[in-house]
SEKOLLO-477547 format. One record per residue: x, y, z of N, C-alpha, C in turn; residue in three letters. Coordinates in steps of 0.02 Angstrom, whole numbers, plus 50000, padded with zeros to 5 digits. Layout:
% SEKOLLO-477547
X_Y_Z_X_Y_Z_X_Y_Z_ALA
...
% end
This chain:
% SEKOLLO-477547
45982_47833_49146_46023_47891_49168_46093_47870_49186_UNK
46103_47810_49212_46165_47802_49236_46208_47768_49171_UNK
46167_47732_49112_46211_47718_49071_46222_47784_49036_UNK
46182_47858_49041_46232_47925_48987_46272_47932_49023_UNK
46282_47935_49107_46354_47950_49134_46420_47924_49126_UNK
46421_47838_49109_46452_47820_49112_46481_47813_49035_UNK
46430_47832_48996_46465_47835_48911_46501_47904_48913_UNK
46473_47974_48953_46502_48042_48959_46575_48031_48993_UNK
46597_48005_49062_46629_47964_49058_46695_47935_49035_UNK
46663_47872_48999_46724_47879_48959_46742_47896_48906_UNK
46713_47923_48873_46714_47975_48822_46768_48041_48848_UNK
46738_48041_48906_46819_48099_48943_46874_48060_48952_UNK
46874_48004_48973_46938_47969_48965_46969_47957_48904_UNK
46949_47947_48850_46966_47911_48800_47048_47959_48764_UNK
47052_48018_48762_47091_48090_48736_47140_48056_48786_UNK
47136_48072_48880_47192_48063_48921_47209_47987_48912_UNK
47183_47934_48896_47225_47874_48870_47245_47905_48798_UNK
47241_47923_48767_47290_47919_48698_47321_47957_48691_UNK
47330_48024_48752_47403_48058_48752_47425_48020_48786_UNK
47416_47992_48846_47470_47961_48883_47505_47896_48851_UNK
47471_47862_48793_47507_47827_48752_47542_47870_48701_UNK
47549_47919_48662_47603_47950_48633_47657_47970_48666_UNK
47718_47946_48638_47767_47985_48645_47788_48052_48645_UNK
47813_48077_48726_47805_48182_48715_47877_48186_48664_UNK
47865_48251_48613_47909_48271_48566_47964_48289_48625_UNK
48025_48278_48572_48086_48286_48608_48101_48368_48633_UNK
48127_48396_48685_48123_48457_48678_48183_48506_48644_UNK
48142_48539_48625_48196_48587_48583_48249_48628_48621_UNK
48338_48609_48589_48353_48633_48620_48388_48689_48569_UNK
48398_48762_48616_48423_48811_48579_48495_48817_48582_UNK
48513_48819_48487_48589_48825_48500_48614_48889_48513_UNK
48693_48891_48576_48702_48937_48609_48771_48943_48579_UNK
48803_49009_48565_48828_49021_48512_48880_49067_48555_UNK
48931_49044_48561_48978_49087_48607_49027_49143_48575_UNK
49027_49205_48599_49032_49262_48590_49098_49257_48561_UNK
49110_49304_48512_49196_49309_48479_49234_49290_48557_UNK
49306_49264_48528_49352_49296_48580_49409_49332_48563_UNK
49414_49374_48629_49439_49452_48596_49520_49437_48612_UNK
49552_49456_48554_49624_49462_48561_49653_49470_48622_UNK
49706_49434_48652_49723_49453_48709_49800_49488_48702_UNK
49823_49527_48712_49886_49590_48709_49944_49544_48749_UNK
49978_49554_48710_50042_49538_48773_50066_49589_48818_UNK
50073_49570_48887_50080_49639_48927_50168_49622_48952_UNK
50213_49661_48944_50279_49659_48981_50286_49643_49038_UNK
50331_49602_49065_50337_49592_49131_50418_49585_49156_UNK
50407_49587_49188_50505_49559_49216_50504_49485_49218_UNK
50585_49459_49169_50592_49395_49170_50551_49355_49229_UNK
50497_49296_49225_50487_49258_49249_50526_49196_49248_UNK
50508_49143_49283_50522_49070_49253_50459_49035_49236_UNK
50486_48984_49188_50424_48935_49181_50398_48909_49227_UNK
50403_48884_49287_50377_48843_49356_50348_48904_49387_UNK
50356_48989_49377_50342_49006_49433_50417_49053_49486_UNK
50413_49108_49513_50458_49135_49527_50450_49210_49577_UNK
50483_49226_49611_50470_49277_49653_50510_49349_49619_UNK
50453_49376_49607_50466_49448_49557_50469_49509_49608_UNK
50516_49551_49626_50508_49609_49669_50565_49674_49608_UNK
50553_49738_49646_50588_49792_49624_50626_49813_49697_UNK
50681_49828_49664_50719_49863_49733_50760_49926_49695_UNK
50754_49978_49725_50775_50027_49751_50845_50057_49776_UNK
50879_50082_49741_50937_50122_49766_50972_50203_49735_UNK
50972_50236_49770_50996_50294_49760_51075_50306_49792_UNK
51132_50322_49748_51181_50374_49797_51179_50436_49773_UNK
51222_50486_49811_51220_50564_49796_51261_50580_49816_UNK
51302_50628_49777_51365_50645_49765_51353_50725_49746_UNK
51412_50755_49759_51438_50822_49744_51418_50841_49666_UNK
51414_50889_49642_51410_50889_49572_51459_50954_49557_UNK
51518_50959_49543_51582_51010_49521_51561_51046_49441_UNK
51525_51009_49432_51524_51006_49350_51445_51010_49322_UNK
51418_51098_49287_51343_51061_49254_51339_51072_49208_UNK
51300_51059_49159_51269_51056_49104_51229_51128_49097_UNK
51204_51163_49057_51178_51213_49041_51115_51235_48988_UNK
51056_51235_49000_51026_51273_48929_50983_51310_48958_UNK
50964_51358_48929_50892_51414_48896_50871_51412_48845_UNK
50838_51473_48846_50797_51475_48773_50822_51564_48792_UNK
50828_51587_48713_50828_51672_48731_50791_51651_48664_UNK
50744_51731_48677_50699_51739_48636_50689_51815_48620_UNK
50691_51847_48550_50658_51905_48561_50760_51914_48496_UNK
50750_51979_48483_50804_52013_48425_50879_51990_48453_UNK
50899_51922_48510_50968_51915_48526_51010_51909_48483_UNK
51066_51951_48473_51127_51930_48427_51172_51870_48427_UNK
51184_51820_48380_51206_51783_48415_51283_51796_48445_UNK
51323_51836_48418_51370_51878_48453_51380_51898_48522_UNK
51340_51940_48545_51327_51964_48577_51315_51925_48652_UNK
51266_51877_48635_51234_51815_48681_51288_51757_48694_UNK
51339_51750_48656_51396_51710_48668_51444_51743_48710_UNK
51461_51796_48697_51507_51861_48733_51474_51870_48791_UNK
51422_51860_48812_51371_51885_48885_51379_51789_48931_UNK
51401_51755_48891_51400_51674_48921_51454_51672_48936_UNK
51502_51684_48908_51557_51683_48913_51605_51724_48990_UNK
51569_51798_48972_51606_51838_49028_51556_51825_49084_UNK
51515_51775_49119_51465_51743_49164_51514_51681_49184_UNK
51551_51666_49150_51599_51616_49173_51550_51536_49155_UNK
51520_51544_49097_51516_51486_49083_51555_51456_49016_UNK
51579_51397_49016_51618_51366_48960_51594_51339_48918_UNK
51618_51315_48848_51606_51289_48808_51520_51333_48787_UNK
51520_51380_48780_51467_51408_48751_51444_51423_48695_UNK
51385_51370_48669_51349_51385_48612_51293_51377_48579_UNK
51266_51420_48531_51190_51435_48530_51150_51382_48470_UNK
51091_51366_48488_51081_51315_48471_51088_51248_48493_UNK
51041_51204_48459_51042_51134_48480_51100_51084_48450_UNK
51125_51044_48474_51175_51012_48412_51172_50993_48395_UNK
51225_50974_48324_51185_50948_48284_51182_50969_48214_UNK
51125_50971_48163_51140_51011_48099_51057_51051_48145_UNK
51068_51116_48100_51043_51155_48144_50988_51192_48081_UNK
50919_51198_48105_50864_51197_48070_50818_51264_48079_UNK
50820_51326_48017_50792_51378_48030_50727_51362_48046_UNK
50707_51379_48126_50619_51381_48127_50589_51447_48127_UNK
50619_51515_48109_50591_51565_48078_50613_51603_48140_UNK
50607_51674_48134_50643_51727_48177_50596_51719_48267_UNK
50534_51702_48258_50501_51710_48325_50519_51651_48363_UNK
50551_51598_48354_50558_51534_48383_50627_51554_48422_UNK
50626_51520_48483_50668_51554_48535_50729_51492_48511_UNK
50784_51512_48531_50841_51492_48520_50882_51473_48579_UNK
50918_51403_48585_50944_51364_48643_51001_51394_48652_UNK
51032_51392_48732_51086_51411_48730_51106_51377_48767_UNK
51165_51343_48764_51183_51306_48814_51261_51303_48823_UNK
51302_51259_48866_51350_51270_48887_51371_51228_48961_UNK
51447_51236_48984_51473_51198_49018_51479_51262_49088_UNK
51457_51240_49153_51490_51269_49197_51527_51230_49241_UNK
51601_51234_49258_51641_51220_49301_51643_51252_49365_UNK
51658_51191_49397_51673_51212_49480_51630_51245_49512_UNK
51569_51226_49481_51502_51258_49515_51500_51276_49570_UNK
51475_51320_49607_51437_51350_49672_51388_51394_49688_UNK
51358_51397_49726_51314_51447_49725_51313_51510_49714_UNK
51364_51534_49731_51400_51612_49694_51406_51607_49653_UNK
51435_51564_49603_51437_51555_49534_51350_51558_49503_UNK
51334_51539_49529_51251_51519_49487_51216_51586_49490_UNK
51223_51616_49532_51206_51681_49571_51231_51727_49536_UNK
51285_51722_49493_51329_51781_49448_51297_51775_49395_UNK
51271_51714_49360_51261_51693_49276_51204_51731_49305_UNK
51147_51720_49348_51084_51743_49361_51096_51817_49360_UNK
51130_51843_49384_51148_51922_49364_51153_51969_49311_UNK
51204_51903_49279_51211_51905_49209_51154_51906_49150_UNK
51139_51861_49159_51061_51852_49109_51022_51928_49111_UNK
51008_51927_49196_50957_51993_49206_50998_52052_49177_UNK
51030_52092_49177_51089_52112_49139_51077_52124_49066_UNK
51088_52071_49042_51066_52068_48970_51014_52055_48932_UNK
50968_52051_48995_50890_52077_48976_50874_52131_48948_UNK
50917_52179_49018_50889_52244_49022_50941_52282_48984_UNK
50976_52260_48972_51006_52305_48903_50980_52284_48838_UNK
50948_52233_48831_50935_52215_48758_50870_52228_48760_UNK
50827_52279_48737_50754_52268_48751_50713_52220_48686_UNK
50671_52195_48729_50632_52139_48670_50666_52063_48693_UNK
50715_52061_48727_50735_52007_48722_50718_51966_48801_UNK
50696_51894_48771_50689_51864_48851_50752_51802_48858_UNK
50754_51792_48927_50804_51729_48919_50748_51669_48979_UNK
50712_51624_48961_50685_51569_48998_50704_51498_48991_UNK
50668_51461_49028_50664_51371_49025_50742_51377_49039_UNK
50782_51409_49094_50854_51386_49130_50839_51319_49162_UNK
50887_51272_49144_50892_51208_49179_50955_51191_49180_UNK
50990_51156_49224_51049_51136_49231_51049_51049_49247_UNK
51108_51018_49230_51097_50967_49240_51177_50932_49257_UNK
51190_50866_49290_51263_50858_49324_51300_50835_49271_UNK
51345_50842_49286_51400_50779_49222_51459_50757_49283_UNK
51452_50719_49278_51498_50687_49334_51563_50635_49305_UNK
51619_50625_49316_51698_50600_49295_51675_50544_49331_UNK
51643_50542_49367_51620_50449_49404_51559_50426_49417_UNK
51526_50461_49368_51469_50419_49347_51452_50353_49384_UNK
51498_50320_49340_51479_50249_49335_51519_50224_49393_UNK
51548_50261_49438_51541_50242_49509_51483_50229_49554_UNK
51459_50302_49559_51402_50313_49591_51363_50295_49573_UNK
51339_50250_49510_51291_50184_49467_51297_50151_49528_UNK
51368_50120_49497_51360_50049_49541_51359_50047_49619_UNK
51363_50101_49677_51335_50115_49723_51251_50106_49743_UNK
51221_50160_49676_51160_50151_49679_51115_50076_49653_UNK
51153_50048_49627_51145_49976_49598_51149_49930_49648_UNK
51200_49913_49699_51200_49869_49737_51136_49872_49778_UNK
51143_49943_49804_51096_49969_49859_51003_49940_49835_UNK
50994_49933_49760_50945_49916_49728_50959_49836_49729_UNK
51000_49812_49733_51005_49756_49713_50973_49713_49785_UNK
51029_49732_49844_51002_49720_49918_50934_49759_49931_UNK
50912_49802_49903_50837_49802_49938_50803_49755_49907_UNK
50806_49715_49840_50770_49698_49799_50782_49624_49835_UNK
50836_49612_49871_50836_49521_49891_50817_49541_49962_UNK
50813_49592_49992_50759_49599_50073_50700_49582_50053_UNK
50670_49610_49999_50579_49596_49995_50562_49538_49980_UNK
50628_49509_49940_50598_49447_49917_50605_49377_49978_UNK
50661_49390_50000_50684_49360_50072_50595_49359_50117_UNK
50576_49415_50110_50511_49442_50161_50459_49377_50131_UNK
50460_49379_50065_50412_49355_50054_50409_49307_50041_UNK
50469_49258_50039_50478_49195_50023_50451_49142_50100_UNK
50503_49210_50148_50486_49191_50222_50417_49183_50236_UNK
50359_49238_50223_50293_49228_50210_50257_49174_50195_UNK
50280_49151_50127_50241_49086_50101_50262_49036_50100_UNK
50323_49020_50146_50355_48960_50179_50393_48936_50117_UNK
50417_48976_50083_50454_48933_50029_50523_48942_50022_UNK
50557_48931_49984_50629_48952_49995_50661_48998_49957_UNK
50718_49041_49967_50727_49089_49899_50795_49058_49865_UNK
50807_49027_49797_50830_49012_49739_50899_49081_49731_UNK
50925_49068_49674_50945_49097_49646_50917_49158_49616_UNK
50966_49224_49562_50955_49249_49541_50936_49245_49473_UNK
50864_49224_49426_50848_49215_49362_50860_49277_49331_UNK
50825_49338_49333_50824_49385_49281_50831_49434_49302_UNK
50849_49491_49281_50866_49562_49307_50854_49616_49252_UNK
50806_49674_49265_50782_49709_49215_50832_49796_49260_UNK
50856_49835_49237_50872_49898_49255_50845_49942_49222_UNK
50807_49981_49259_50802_50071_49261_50840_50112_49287_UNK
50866_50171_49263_50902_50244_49292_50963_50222_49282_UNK
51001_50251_49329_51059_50234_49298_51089_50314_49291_UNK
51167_50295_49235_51183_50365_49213_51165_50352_49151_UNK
51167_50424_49103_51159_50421_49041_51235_50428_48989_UNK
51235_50407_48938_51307_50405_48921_51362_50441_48908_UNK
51319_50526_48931_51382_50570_48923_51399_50583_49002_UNK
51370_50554_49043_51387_50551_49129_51332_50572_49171_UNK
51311_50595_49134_51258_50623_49163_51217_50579_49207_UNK
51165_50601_49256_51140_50567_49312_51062_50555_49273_UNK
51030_50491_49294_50955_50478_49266_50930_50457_49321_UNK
50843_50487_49338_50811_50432_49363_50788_50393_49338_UNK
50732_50352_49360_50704_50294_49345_50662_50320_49276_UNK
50629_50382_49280_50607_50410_49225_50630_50433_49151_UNK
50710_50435_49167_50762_50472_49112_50739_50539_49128_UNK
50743_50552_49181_50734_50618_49188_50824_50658_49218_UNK
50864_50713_49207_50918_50721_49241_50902_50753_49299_UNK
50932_50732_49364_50925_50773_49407_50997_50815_49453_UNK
50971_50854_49476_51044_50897_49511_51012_50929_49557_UNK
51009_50958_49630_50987_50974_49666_51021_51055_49681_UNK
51013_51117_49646_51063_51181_49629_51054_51199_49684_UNK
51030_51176_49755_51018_51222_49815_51100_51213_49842_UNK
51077_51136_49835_51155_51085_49877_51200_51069_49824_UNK
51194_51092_49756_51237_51067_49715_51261_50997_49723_UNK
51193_50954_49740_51195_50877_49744_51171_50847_49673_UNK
51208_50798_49643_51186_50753_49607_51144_50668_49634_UNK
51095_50655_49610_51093_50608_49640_51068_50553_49580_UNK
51077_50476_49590_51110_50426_49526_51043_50379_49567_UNK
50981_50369_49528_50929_50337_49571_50936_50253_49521_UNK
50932_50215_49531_50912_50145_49516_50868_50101_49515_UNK
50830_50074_49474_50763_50025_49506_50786_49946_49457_UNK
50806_49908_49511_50803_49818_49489_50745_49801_49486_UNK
50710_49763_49424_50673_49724_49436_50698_49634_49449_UNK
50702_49621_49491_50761_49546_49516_50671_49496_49513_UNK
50691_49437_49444_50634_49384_49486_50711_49340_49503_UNK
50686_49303_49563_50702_49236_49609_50670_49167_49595_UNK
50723_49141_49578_50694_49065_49584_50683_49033_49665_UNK
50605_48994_49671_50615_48982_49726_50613_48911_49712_UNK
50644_48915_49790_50676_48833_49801_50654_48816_49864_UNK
50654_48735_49873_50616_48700_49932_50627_48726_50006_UNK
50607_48753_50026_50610_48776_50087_50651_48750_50157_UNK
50680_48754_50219_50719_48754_50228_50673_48720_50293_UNK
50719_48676_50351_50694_48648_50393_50638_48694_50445_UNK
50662_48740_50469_50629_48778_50498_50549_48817_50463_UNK
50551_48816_50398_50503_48851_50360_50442_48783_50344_UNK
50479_48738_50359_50452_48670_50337_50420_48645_50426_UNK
50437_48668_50468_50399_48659_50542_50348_48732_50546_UNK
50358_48778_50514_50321_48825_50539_50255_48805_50486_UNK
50269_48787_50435_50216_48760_50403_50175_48724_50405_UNK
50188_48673_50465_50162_48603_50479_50117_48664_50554_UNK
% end
Protein backbone atom coordinates (compact mmCIF):
# COMPACT_ATOMS: atom_id res chain seq x y z
CA UNK A 1 0.00 0.00 0.00
CA UNK A 2 2.57 2.45 0.73
CA UNK A 3 4.62 1.69 -2.40
CA UNK A 4 0.96 2.78 -4.72
CA UNK A 5 1.16 6.06 -2.74
CA UNK A 6 4.30 6.89 -3.34
CA UNK A 7 4.29 5.91 -7.24
CA UNK A 8 0.61 8.15 -7.18
CA UNK A 9 2.85 10.60 -5.81
CA UNK A 10 5.17 11.14 -7.98
CA UNK A 11 3.44 10.65 -10.80
CA UNK A 12 1.70 14.07 -9.50
CA UNK A 13 4.93 15.55 -9.37
CA UNK A 14 6.36 14.63 -12.49
CA UNK A 15 3.91 17.54 -14.96
CA UNK A 16 4.92 20.40 -11.96
CA UNK A 17 8.74 19.50 -12.55
CA UNK A 18 8.51 19.82 -16.32
CA UNK A 19 6.60 23.04 -16.37
CA UNK A 20 8.76 24.50 -13.98
CA UNK A 21 11.64 23.49 -16.28
CA UNK A 22 10.09 25.19 -19.45
CA UNK A 23 10.54 28.42 -20.28
CA UNK A 24 7.04 30.76 -19.78
CA UNK A 25 6.20 32.20 -23.47
CA UNK A 26 7.07 35.73 -23.74
CA UNK A 27 4.04 37.90 -23.16
CA UNK A 28 2.18 39.38 -25.78
CA UNK A 29 2.35 42.71 -26.11
CA UNK A 30 -0.49 44.78 -27.84
CA UNK A 31 0.45 47.34 -30.35
CA UNK A 32 -0.99 50.76 -29.29
CA UNK A 33 -1.62 52.90 -32.09
CA UNK A 34 -1.95 56.59 -31.38
CA UNK A 35 -4.84 58.53 -32.55
CA UNK A 36 -4.53 61.03 -35.74
CA UNK A 37 -3.32 64.40 -34.68
CA UNK A 38 -5.68 67.01 -35.38
CA UNK A 39 -4.57 70.16 -37.13
CA UNK A 40 -3.87 72.83 -34.89
CA UNK A 41 -5.36 76.59 -36.25
CA UNK A 42 -3.39 79.49 -35.78
CA UNK A 43 -5.17 81.78 -33.40
CA UNK A 44 -4.25 85.82 -33.59
CA UNK A 45 -2.74 87.41 -30.90
CA UNK A 46 -1.05 90.78 -30.15
CA UNK A 47 2.65 91.02 -31.04
CA UNK A 48 4.45 88.82 -28.52
CA UNK A 49 8.20 88.33 -28.07
CA UNK A 50 10.15 85.29 -28.45
CA UNK A 51 11.39 85.01 -24.60
CA UNK A 52 8.03 85.88 -23.43
CA UNK A 53 6.30 89.36 -22.73
CA UNK A 54 3.59 91.25 -20.85
CA UNK A 55 0.44 91.61 -23.15
CA UNK A 56 -2.40 94.06 -21.77
CA UNK A 57 -5.26 96.33 -23.65
CA UNK A 58 -5.82 99.81 -22.57
CA UNK A 59 -8.53 101.94 -23.05
CA UNK A 60 -9.25 105.51 -23.99
CA UNK A 61 -12.08 107.59 -24.96
CA UNK A 62 -12.36 111.62 -25.59
CA UNK A 63 -15.67 113.48 -26.41
CA UNK A 64 -16.18 116.38 -28.07
CA UNK A 65 -18.98 118.63 -29.43
CA UNK A 66 -20.28 117.42 -32.72
CA UNK A 67 -21.33 120.90 -35.06
CA UNK A 68 -21.49 118.74 -37.95
CA UNK A 69 -23.65 115.20 -38.86
CA UNK A 70 -23.93 112.89 -41.27
CA UNK A 71 -27.43 111.80 -42.40
CA UNK A 72 -29.49 108.73 -43.82
CA UNK A 73 -33.01 106.98 -44.10
CA UNK A 74 -34.69 104.85 -46.06
CA UNK A 75 -38.13 106.34 -47.62
CA UNK A 76 -40.18 103.83 -48.87
CA UNK A 77 -43.49 103.62 -50.56
CA UNK A 78 -44.42 106.02 -54.31
CA UNK A 79 -41.55 109.01 -53.05
CA UNK A 80 -40.67 111.29 -55.89
CA UNK A 81 -37.37 111.75 -56.14
CA UNK A 82 -38.08 115.50 -56.66
CA UNK A 83 -40.09 116.06 -54.31
CA UNK A 84 -38.03 114.17 -51.37
CA UNK A 85 -34.94 116.33 -52.22
CA UNK A 86 -37.09 119.66 -52.11
CA UNK A 87 -38.60 118.37 -48.51
CA UNK A 88 -34.49 117.83 -47.35
CA UNK A 89 -33.57 120.64 -48.46
CA UNK A 90 -36.28 123.21 -47.03
CA UNK A 91 -35.57 120.99 -43.35
CA UNK A 92 -32.28 122.66 -43.58
CA UNK A 93 -30.31 119.80 -44.40
CA UNK A 94 -27.25 120.09 -46.94
CA UNK A 95 -25.74 118.42 -49.52
CA UNK A 96 -28.87 116.30 -50.15
CA UNK A 97 -29.10 113.14 -52.02
CA UNK A 98 -31.05 110.07 -52.81
CA UNK A 99 -29.47 107.00 -52.91
CA UNK A 100 -26.33 105.25 -51.97
CA UNK A 101 -23.08 106.45 -53.66
CA UNK A 102 -21.69 105.41 -55.95
CA UNK A 103 -23.00 103.78 -59.37
CA UNK A 104 -26.41 103.23 -58.40
CA UNK A 105 -28.34 99.81 -58.88
CA UNK A 106 -32.18 99.35 -59.76
CA UNK A 107 -33.52 96.90 -56.94
CA UNK A 108 -37.11 97.20 -58.26
CA UNK A 109 -39.89 99.78 -57.19
CA UNK A 110 -40.68 98.07 -53.52
CA UNK A 111 -37.03 98.41 -52.21
CA UNK A 112 -36.81 101.48 -50.03
CA UNK A 113 -34.45 104.11 -51.13
CA UNK A 114 -31.48 105.96 -49.02
CA UNK A 115 -31.48 109.36 -48.34
CA UNK A 116 -28.93 110.99 -47.01
CA UNK A 117 -27.20 114.24 -46.48
CA UNK A 118 -25.14 116.85 -44.49
CA UNK A 119 -26.52 118.75 -41.43
CA UNK A 120 -24.68 121.82 -40.19
CA UNK A 121 -24.48 123.51 -36.98
CA UNK A 122 -26.54 120.95 -35.46
CA UNK A 123 -28.86 121.37 -32.40
CA UNK A 124 -31.56 120.11 -30.98
CA UNK A 125 -34.05 122.45 -32.56
CA UNK A 126 -32.58 121.73 -35.62
CA UNK A 127 -33.11 117.88 -35.32
CA UNK A 128 -36.55 118.61 -33.96
CA UNK A 129 -37.47 120.63 -37.31
CA UNK A 130 -36.11 117.76 -39.91
CA UNK A 131 -38.33 115.43 -37.41
CA UNK A 132 -41.26 117.69 -38.28
CA UNK A 133 -40.37 117.71 -41.53
CA UNK A 134 -40.29 114.07 -42.38
CA UNK A 135 -43.75 113.69 -40.36
CA UNK A 136 -45.03 116.35 -42.77
CA UNK A 137 -44.20 114.58 -45.69
CA UNK A 138 -45.55 111.50 -44.59
CA UNK A 139 -48.75 112.81 -44.22
CA UNK A 140 -48.98 114.51 -47.32
CA UNK A 141 -47.65 111.75 -49.39
CA UNK A 142 -49.85 108.80 -48.63
CA UNK A 143 -48.18 105.30 -49.06
CA UNK A 144 -45.05 106.66 -48.27
CA UNK A 145 -42.80 105.79 -45.14
CA UNK A 146 -39.54 107.48 -44.11
CA UNK A 147 -37.41 104.87 -41.43
CA UNK A 148 -33.85 103.47 -40.20
CA UNK A 149 -32.97 107.64 -39.37
CA UNK A 150 -29.40 107.56 -38.11
CA UNK A 151 -27.03 110.25 -37.83
CA UNK A 152 -23.55 110.14 -37.41
CA UNK A 153 -20.45 112.99 -36.47
CA UNK A 154 -17.94 114.31 -38.96
CA UNK A 155 -15.65 116.22 -37.13
CA UNK A 156 -12.62 119.02 -38.75
CA UNK A 157 -10.42 117.40 -35.79
CA UNK A 158 -10.83 114.14 -35.88
CA UNK A 159 -7.56 113.21 -35.67
CA UNK A 160 -7.17 115.40 -32.71
CA UNK A 161 -9.52 113.87 -30.57
CA UNK A 162 -7.73 110.30 -31.87
CA UNK A 163 -4.80 111.19 -30.47
CA UNK A 164 -6.37 112.32 -27.08
CA UNK A 165 -8.20 109.12 -27.01
CA UNK A 166 -4.93 107.26 -27.92
CA UNK A 167 -2.69 108.48 -25.30
CA UNK A 168 -5.37 108.03 -22.67
CA UNK A 169 -5.28 104.15 -24.13
CA UNK A 170 -1.85 104.14 -24.26
CA UNK A 171 -1.39 105.20 -20.28
CA UNK A 172 -4.06 102.88 -19.18
CA UNK A 173 -2.44 100.15 -21.10
CA UNK A 174 1.24 100.84 -19.22
CA UNK A 175 -0.91 101.13 -15.56
CA UNK A 176 -2.01 97.37 -15.98
CA UNK A 177 1.01 96.30 -17.10
CA UNK A 178 3.08 98.31 -14.41
CA UNK A 179 0.29 96.28 -11.97
CA UNK A 180 1.34 93.28 -13.17
CA UNK A 181 4.84 93.29 -13.65
CA UNK A 182 4.78 94.71 -9.92
CA UNK A 183 2.79 91.39 -9.13
CA UNK A 184 5.21 88.88 -10.47
CA UNK A 185 8.26 90.65 -9.27
CA UNK A 186 9.59 91.30 -12.60
CA UNK A 187 10.45 94.33 -14.32
CA UNK A 188 8.62 96.30 -17.11
CA UNK A 189 10.93 96.63 -20.50
CA UNK A 190 10.18 98.61 -23.18
CA UNK A 191 7.51 99.04 -25.69
CA UNK A 192 7.58 95.75 -28.34
CA UNK A 193 4.31 95.84 -30.25
CA UNK A 194 1.23 97.85 -30.54
CA UNK A 195 -2.01 96.65 -32.24
CA UNK A 196 -4.99 99.67 -32.58
CA UNK A 197 -8.72 99.51 -32.59
CA UNK A 198 -11.33 102.57 -33.11
CA UNK A 199 -10.09 105.35 -33.88
CA UNK A 200 -11.62 107.83 -36.59
CA UNK A 201 -12.68 106.62 -39.88
CA UNK A 202 -11.26 108.40 -42.96
CA UNK A 203 -13.86 110.77 -43.86
CA UNK A 204 -13.66 112.07 -39.94
CA UNK A 205 -15.93 110.42 -38.76
CA UNK A 206 -15.80 108.94 -35.09
CA UNK A 207 -15.34 104.78 -34.63
CA UNK A 208 -15.54 102.55 -31.82
CA UNK A 209 -13.65 99.67 -31.12
CA UNK A 210 -16.38 97.86 -33.17
CA UNK A 211 -16.39 100.29 -36.39
CA UNK A 212 -19.40 101.17 -35.24
CA UNK A 213 -20.14 105.43 -35.62
CA UNK A 214 -21.22 106.96 -32.67
CA UNK A 215 -22.85 110.52 -31.79
CA UNK A 216 -24.82 110.97 -28.75
CA UNK A 217 -28.16 113.36 -30.53
CA UNK A 218 -29.41 114.01 -26.87
CA UNK A 219 -25.98 116.04 -26.08
CA UNK A 220 -24.92 116.34 -29.56
CA UNK A 221 -21.68 114.61 -28.18
CA UNK A 222 -19.27 112.79 -30.36
CA UNK A 223 -17.21 110.47 -28.76
CA UNK A 224 -13.56 108.92 -30.45
CA UNK A 225 -13.15 105.43 -28.27
CA UNK A 226 -9.60 103.58 -28.62
CA UNK A 227 -8.35 100.12 -27.60
CA UNK A 228 -4.17 99.47 -27.52
CA UNK A 229 -3.23 96.21 -27.48
CA UNK A 230 0.63 97.23 -25.93
CA UNK A 231 2.84 93.76 -25.28
CA UNK A 232 5.96 94.86 -22.89
CA UNK A 233 9.16 93.52 -22.81
CA UNK A 234 10.04 92.52 -19.41
CA UNK A 235 13.19 93.18 -17.88
CA UNK A 236 15.16 92.15 -14.65
CA UNK A 237 13.54 93.51 -11.93
CA UNK A 238 14.55 96.23 -9.82
CA UNK A 239 16.22 96.21 -6.23
CA UNK A 240 13.24 96.53 -4.27
CA UNK A 241 11.15 93.82 -6.38
CA UNK A 242 14.23 91.65 -5.96
CA UNK A 243 13.88 91.96 -1.75
CA UNK A 244 10.24 91.55 -1.86
CA UNK A 245 10.88 88.40 -3.61
CA UNK A 246 13.38 86.96 -1.40
Amino acid sequence: MTMIVRLVVCACLIPLATSAQTPAAPPVRMAQIAPPMMPVMPVAHPPALAGGGIVVQGRGVARVAAKMLGFTAAARGPAQDDSVLAAMKAAGIDDAAVGIPGPQISLGPNQPTQLRGTIRNASPAKLASIARAASAYVQSHPGTAIDGVQFFARLDDCAMVEQTARAAALADARRKAQAIAASASVGLGSVAGVVETGGCASDGSPLDPSGRQYVDVDTLTARVSVVESVTFAIAAPDASQRRRAL
